[in-house]
Backbone as CSV, one residue per row, in Angstrom:
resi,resn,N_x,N_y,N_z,CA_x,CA_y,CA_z,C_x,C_y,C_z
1,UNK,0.836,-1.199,0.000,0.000,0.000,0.000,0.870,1.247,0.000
2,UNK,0.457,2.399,-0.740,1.154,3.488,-0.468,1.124,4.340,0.788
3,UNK,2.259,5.006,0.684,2.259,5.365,2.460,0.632,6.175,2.631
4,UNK,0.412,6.649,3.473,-0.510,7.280,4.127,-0.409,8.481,4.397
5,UNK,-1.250,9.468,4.092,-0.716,11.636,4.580,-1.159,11.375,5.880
6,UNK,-0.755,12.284,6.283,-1.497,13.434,7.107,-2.270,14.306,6.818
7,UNK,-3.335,14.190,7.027,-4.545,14.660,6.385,-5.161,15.459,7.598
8,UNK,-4.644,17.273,7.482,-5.089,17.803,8.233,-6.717,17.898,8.882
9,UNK,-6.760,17.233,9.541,-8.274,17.850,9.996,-8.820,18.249,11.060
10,UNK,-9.279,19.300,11.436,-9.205,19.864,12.381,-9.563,19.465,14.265
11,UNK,-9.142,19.223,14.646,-9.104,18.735,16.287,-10.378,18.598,16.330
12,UNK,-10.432,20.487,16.618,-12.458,20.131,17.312,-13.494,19.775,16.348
13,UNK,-13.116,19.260,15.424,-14.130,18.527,14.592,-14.223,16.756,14.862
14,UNK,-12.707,16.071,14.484,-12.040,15.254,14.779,-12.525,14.654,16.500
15,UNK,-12.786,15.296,17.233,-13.156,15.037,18.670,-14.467,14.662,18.704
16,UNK,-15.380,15.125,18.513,-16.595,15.451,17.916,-17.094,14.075,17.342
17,UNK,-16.219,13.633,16.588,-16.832,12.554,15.656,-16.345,11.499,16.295
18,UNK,-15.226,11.123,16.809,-14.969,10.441,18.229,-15.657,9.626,19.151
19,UNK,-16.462,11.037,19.636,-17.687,10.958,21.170,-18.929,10.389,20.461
20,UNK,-19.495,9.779,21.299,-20.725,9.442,22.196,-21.519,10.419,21.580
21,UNK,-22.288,10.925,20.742,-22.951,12.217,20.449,-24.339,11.287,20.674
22,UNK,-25.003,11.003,21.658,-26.571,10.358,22.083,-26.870,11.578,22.778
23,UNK,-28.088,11.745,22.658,-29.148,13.160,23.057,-28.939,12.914,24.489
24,UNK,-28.388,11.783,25.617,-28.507,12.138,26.622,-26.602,11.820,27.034
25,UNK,-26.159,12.304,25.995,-24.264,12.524,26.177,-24.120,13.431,26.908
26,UNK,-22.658,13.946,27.708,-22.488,15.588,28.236,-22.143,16.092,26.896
27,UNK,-21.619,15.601,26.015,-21.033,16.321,24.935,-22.068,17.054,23.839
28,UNK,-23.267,16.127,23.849,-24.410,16.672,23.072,-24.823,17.677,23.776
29,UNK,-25.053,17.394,25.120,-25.987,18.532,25.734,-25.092,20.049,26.299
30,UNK,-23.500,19.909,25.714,-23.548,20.956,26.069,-22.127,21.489,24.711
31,UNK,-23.039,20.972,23.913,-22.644,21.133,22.331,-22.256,23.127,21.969
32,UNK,-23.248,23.448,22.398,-23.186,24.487,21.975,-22.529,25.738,22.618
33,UNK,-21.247,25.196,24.232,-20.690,25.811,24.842,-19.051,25.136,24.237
34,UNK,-19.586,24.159,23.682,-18.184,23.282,22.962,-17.706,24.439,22.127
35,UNK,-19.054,25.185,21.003,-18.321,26.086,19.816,-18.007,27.091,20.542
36,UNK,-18.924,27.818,21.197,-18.727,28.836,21.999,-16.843,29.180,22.679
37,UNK,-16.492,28.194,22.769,-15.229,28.347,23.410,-14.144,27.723,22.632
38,UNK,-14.527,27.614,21.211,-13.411,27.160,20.304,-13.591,28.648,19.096
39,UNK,-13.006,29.771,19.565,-13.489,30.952,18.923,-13.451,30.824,17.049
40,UNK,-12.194,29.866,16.882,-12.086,29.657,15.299,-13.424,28.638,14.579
41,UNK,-13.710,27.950,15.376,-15.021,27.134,14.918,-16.213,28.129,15.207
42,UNK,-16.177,28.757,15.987,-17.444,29.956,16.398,-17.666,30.777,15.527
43,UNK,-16.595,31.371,14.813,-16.722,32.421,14.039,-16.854,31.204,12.365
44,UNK,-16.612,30.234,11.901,-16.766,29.493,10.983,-18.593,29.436,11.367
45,UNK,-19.085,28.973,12.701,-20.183,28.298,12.271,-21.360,30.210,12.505
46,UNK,-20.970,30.996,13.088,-21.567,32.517,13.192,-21.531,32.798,11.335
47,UNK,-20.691,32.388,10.527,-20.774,33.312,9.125,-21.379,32.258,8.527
48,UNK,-21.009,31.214,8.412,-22.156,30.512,7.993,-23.111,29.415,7.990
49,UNK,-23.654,29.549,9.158,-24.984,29.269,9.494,-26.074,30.792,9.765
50,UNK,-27.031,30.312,8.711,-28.029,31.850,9.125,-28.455,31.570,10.331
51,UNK,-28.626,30.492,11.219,-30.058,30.249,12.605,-29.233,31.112,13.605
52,UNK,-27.620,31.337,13.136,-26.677,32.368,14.370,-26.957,33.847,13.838
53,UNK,-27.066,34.300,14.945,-27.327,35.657,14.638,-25.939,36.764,15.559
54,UNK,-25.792,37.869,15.292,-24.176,38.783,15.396,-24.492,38.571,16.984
55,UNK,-25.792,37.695,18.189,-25.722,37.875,19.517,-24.959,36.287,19.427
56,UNK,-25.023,35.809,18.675,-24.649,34.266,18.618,-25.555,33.306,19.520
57,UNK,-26.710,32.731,18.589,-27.560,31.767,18.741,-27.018,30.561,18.542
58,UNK,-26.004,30.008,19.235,-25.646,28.791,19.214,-26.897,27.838,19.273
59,UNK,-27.284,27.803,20.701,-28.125,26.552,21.159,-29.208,26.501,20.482
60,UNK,-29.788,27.925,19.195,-31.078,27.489,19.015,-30.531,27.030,17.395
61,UNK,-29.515,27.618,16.923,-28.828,26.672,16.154,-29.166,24.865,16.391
62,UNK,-28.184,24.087,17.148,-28.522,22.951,17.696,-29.770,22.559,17.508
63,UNK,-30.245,22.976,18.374,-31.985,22.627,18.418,-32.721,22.579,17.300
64,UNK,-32.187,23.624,16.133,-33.140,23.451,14.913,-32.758,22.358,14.043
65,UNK,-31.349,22.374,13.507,-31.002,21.304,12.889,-29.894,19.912,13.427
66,UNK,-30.022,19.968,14.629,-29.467,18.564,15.349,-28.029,18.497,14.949
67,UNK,-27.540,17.538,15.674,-26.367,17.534,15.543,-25.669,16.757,14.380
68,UNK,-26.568,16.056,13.546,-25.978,15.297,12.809,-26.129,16.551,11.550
69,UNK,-27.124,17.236,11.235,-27.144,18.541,10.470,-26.489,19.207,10.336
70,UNK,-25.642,19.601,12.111,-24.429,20.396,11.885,-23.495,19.942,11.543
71,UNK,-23.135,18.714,11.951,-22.106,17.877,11.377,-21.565,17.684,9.768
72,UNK,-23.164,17.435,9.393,-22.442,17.582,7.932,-22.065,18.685,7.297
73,UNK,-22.843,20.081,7.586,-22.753,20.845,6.637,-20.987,21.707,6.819
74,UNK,-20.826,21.482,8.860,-19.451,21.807,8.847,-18.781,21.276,8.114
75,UNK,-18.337,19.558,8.260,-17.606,18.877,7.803,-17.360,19.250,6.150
76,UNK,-18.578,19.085,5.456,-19.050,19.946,4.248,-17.775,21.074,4.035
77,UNK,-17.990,21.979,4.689,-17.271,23.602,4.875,-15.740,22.567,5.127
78,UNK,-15.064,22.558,5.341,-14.334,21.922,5.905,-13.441,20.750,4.492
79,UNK,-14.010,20.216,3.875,-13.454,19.273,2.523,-13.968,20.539,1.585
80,UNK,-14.933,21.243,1.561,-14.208,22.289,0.673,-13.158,23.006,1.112
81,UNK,-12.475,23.572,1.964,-11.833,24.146,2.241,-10.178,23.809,1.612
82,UNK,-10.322,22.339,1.928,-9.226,21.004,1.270,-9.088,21.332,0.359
83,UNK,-10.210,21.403,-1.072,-10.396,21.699,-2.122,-9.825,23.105,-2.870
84,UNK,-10.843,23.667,-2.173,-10.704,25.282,-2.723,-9.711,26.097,-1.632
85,UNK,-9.092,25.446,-0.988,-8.193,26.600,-0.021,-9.351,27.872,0.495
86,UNK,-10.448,27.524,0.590,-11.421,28.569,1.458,-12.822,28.079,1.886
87,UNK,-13.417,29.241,2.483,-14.913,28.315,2.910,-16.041,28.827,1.937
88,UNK,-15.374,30.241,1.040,-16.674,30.968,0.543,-17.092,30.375,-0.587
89,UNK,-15.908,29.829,-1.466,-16.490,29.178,-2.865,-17.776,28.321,-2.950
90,UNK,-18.079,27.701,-3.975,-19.451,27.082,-4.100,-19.179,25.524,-3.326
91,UNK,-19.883,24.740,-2.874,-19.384,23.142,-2.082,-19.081,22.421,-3.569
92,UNK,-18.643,21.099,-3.790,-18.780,20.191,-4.394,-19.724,19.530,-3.686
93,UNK,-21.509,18.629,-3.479,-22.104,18.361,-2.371,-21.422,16.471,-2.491
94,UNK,-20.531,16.205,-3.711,-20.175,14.906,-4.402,-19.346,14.285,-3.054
95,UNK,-18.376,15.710,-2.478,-17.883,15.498,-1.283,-18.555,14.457,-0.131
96,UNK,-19.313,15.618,0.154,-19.685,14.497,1.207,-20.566,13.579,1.373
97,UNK,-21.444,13.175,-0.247,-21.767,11.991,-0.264,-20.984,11.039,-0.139
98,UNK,-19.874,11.273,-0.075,-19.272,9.689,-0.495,-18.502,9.582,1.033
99,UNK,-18.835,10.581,1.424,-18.761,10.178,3.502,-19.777,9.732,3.798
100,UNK,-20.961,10.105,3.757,-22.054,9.580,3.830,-21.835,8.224,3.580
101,UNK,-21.717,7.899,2.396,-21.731,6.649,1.626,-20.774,5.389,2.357
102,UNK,-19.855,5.816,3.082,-19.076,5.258,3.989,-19.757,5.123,4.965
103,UNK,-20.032,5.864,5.813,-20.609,5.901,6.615,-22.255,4.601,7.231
104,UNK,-22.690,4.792,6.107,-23.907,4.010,5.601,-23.430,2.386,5.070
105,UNK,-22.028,2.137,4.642,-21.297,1.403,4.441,-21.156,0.658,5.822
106,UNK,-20.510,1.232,7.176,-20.105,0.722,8.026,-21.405,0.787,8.807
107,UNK,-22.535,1.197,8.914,-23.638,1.454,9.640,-24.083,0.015,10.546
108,UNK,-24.285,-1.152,9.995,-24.360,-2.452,10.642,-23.868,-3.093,11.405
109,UNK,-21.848,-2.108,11.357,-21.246,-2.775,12.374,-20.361,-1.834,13.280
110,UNK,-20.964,-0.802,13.199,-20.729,0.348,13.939,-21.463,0.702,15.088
111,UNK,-20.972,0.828,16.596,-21.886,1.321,17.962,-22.298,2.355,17.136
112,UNK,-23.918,2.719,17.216,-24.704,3.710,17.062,-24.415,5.324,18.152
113,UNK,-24.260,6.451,17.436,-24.038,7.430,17.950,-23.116,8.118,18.104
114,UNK,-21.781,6.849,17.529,-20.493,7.555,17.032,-20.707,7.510,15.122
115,UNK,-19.832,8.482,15.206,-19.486,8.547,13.897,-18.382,8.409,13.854
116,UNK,-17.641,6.995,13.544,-16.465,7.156,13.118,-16.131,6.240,11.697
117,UNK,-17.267,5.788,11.125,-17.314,5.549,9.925,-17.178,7.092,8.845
118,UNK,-17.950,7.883,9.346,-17.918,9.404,9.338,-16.223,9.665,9.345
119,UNK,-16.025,9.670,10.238,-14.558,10.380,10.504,-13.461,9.754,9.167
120,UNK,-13.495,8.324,9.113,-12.531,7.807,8.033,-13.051,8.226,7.084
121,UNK,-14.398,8.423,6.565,-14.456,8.733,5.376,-14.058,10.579,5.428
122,UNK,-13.779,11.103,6.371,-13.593,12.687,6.249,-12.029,12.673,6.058
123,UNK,-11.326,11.530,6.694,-9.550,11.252,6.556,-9.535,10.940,4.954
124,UNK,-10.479,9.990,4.485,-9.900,9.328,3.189,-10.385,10.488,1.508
125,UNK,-11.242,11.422,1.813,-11.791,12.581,1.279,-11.132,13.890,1.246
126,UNK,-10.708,14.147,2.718,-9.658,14.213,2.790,-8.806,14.676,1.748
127,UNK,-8.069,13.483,1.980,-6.584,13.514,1.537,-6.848,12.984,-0.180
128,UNK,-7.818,13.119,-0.609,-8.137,13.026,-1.790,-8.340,14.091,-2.213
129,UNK,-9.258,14.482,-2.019,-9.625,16.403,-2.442,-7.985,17.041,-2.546
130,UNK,-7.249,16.616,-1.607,-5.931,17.285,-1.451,-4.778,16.995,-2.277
131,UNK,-4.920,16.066,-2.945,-3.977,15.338,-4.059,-3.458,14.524,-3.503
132,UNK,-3.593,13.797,-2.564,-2.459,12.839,-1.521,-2.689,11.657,-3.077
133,UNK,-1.808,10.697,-3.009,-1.453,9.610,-3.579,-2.007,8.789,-2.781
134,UNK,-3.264,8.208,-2.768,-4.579,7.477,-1.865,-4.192,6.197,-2.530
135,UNK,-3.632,5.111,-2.269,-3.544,3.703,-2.839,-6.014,3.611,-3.453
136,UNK,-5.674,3.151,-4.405,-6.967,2.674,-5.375,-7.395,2.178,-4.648
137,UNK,-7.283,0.632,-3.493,-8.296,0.499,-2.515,-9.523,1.184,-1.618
138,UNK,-8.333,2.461,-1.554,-9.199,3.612,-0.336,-9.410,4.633,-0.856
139,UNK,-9.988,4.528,-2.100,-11.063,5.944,-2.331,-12.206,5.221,-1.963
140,UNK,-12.915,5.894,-1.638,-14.007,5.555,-0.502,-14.924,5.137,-1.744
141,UNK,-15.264,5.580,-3.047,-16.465,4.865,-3.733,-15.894,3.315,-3.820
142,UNK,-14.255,3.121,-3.432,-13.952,1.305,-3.931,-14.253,0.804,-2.524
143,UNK,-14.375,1.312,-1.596,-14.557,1.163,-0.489,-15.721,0.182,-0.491
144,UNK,-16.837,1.208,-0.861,-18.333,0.845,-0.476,-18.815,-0.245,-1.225
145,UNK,-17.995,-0.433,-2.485,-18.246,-1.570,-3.396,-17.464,-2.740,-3.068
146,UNK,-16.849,-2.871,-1.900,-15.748,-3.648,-1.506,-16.738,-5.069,-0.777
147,UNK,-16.933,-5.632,-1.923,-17.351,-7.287,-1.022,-16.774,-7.972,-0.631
148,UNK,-15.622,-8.086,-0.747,-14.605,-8.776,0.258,-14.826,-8.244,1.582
149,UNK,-14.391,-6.728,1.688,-14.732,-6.198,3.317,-15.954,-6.458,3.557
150,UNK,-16.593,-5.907,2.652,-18.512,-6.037,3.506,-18.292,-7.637,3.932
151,UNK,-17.809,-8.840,3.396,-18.601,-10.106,3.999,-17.424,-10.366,5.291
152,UNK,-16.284,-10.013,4.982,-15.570,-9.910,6.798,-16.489,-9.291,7.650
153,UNK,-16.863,-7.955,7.305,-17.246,-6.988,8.270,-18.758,-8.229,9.080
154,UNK,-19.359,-8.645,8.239,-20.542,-9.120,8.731,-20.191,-10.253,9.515
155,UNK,-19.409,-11.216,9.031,-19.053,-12.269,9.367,-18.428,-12.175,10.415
156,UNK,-17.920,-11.040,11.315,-17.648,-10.854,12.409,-18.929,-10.189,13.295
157,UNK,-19.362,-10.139,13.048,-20.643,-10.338,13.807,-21.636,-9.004,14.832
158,UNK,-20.173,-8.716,15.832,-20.349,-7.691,16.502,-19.939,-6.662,16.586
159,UNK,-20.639,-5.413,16.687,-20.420,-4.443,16.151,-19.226,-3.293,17.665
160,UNK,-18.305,-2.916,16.228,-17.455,-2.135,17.658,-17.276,-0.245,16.971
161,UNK,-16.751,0.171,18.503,-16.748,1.072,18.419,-16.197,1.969,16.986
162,UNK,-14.884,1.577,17.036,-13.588,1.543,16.439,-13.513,1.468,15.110
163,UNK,-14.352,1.234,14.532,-14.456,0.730,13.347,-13.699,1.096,11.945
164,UNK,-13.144,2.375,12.092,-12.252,2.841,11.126,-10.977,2.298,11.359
165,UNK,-10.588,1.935,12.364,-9.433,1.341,12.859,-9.489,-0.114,12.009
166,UNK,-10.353,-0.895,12.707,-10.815,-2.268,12.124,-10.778,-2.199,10.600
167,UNK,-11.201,-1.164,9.599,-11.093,-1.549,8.216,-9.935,-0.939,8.275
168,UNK,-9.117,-0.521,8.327,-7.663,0.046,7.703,-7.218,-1.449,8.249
169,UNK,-7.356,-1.569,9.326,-6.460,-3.000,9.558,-6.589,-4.203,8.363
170,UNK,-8.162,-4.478,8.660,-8.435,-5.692,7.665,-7.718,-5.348,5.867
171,UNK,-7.982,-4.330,5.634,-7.649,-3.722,4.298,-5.881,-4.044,4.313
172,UNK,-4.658,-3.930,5.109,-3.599,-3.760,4.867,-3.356,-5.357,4.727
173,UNK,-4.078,-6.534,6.317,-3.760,-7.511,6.400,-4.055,-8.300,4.751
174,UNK,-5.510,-7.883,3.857,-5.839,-8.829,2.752,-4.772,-8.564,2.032
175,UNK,-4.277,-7.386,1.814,-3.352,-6.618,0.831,-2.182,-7.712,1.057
176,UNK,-1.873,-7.888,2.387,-0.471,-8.609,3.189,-0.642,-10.126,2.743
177,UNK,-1.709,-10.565,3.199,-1.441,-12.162,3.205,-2.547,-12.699,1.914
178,UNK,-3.627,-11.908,1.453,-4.409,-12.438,0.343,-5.550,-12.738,1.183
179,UNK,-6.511,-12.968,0.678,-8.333,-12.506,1.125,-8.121,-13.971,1.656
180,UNK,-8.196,-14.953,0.914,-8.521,-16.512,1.345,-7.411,-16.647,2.878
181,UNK,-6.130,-16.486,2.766,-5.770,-16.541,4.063,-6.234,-15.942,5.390
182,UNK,-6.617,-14.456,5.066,-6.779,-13.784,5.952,-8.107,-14.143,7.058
183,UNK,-9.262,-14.610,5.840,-10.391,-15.235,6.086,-10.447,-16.718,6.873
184,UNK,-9.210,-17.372,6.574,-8.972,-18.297,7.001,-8.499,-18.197,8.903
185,UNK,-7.968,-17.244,9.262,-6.982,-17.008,10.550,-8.460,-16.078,10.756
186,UNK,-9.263,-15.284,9.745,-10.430,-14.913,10.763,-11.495,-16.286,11.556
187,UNK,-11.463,-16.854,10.703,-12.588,-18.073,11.501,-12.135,-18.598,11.799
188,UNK,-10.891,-18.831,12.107,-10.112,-19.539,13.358,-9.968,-18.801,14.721
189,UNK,-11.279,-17.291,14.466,-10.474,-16.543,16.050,-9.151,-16.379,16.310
190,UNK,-8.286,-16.434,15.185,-7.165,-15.470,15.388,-7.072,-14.295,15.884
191,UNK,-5.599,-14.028,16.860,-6.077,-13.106,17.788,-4.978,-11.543,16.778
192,UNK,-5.123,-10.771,17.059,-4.620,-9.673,16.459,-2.774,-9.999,16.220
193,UNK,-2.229,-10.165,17.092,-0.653,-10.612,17.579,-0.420,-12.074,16.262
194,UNK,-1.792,-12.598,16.223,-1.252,-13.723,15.306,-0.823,-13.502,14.148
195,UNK,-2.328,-12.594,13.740,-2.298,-12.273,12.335,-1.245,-11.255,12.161
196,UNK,-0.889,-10.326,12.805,0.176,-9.335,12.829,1.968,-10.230,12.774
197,UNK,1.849,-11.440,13.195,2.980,-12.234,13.473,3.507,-12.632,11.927
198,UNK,2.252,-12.848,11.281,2.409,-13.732,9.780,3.070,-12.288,8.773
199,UNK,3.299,-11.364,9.028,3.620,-10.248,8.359,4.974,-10.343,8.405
200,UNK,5.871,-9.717,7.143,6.977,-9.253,7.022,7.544,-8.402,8.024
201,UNK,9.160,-7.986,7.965,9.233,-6.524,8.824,8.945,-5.780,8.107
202,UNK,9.209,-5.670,6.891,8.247,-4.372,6.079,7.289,-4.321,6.288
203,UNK,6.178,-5.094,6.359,5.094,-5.101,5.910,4.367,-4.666,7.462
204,UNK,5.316,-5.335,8.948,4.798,-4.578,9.928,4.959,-3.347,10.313
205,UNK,6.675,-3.056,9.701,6.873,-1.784,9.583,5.855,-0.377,8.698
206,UNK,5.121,-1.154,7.671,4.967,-0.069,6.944,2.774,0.266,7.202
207,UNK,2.605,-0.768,8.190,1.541,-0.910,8.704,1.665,0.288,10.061
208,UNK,2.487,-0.196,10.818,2.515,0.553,11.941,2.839,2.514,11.215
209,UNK,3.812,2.307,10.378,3.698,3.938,10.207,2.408,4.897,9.671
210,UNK,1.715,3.428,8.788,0.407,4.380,7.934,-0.577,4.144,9.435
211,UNK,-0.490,3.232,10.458,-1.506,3.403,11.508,-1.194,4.829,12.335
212,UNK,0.378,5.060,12.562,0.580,6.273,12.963,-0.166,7.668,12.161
213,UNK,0.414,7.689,10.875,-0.502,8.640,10.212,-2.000,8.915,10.186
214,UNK,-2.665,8.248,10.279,-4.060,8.199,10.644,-4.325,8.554,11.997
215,UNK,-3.788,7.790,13.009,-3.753,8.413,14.573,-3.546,9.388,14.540
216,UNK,-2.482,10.281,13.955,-2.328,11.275,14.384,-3.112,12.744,13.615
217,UNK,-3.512,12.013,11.888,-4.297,13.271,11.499,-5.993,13.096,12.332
218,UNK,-6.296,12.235,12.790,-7.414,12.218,13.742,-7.854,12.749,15.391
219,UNK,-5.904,13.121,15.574,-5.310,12.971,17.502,-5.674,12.264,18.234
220,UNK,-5.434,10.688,17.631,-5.976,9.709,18.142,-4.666,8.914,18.379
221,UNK,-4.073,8.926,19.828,-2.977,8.052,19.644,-3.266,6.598,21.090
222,UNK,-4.259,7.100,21.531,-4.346,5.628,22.312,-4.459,4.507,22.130
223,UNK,-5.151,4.404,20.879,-5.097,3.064,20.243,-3.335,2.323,20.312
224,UNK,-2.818,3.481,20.308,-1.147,2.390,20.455,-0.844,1.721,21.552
225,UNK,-2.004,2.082,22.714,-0.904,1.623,24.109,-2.171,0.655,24.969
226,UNK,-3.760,1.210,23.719,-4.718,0.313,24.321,-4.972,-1.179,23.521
227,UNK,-5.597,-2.252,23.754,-5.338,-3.288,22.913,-6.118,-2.945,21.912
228,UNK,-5.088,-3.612,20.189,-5.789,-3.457,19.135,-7.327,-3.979,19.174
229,UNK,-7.968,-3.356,17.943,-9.128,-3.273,17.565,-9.844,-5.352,17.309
């Protein structure tokens, strides 16, 4: 696989998609003291969203179009920005269907209320909009057409948090050892250490650096010290 960018994206967005966002989260319910005190996201969502007004109507913001509303249209603002180096130009809306489309992709085996099917597809869009050199696997439309992953993904049964983690993994291991093996050490309950064992040093080497890159354009680095996915 080709290496992996860094695919700037911004913290307090990146956090956001992370959390727990359920109507009875602290993070939902006090969503709108989150922008309030991130002045560069405040003044992004004050110019454009009309429901804010120059007293700054955050919360009735929230309230009108929910959080998954705001979510997109920031995120939206945000891969244009990738694009066009600004927020004022016209959107591409092609963008963030095909987060969506990910998203809706991982929906079956994803805990409900995170978005982090969301989030990889905002890393892999990303760094596409941006010119990164995206190995052909991970543009997200080969993604969603990916029946090899979809019948792992199911065939494991239960659904985890993590889940962007889990397909970059599965995606490097088929690449590494070939679909029929990999499938093979999956229904054997192979444990992560196994399948990671059957790898080259390149191949663990060059796994662990593109897992770094992703951790870190997300500021996600616990996954290194908590057990894999």
């Amino acid at each position: 696989m080709n290496d992996f960018p860094h695919t700037l994206l911004p913290d307090h967005l990146t956090l956001l998609l992370k959390a727990n966002m359920s109507s009875n989260g602290q993070l939902y319910k006090e969503l709108d003291q989150y922008i309030y005190k991130r002045k560069d996201l405040y003044e992004l969502v004050r110019i454009n969203f009309s429901e804010v007004n120059q007293f700054g109507a955050v919360g009735k913001l929230i309230k009108s179009i929910g959080w998954m509303g705001f979510r997109d249209k920031i995120s939206a603002l945000y891969l244009n920005y990738m694009w066009n180096g600004n927020y004022a130009s016209a959107q591409d809306p092609t963008f963030l269907n095909d987060v969506l489309s990910l998203e809706t992709f991982v929906s079956q085996n994803c805990v409900q209320n995170y978005s982090r099917g969301f989030l990889l597809g905002m890393y892999l869009k990303g760094a596409e909009v941006s010119g990164c050199d995206l190995d052909t696997s991970l543009r997200v439309k080969n993604i969603v057409n990916d029946t090899e992953l979809k019948g792992m993904l199911r065939a494991m049964g239960s659904r985890v948090i993590k889940i962007d983690w889990l397909i970059l993994q599965l995606m490097h291991f088929r690449a590494y050892l070939g679909f029929s093996a990999l499938v093979s050490m999956l229904n054997r309950a192979c444990s992560y250490a196994e399948i990671f064992g059957e790898l080259s040093m390149d191949q663990r080497e060059e796994l662990t650096i593109n897992m770094l890159a992703y951790g870190a354009s997300i500021n996600e680095t616990n996954i290194f010290i908590d057990r894999p996915v």
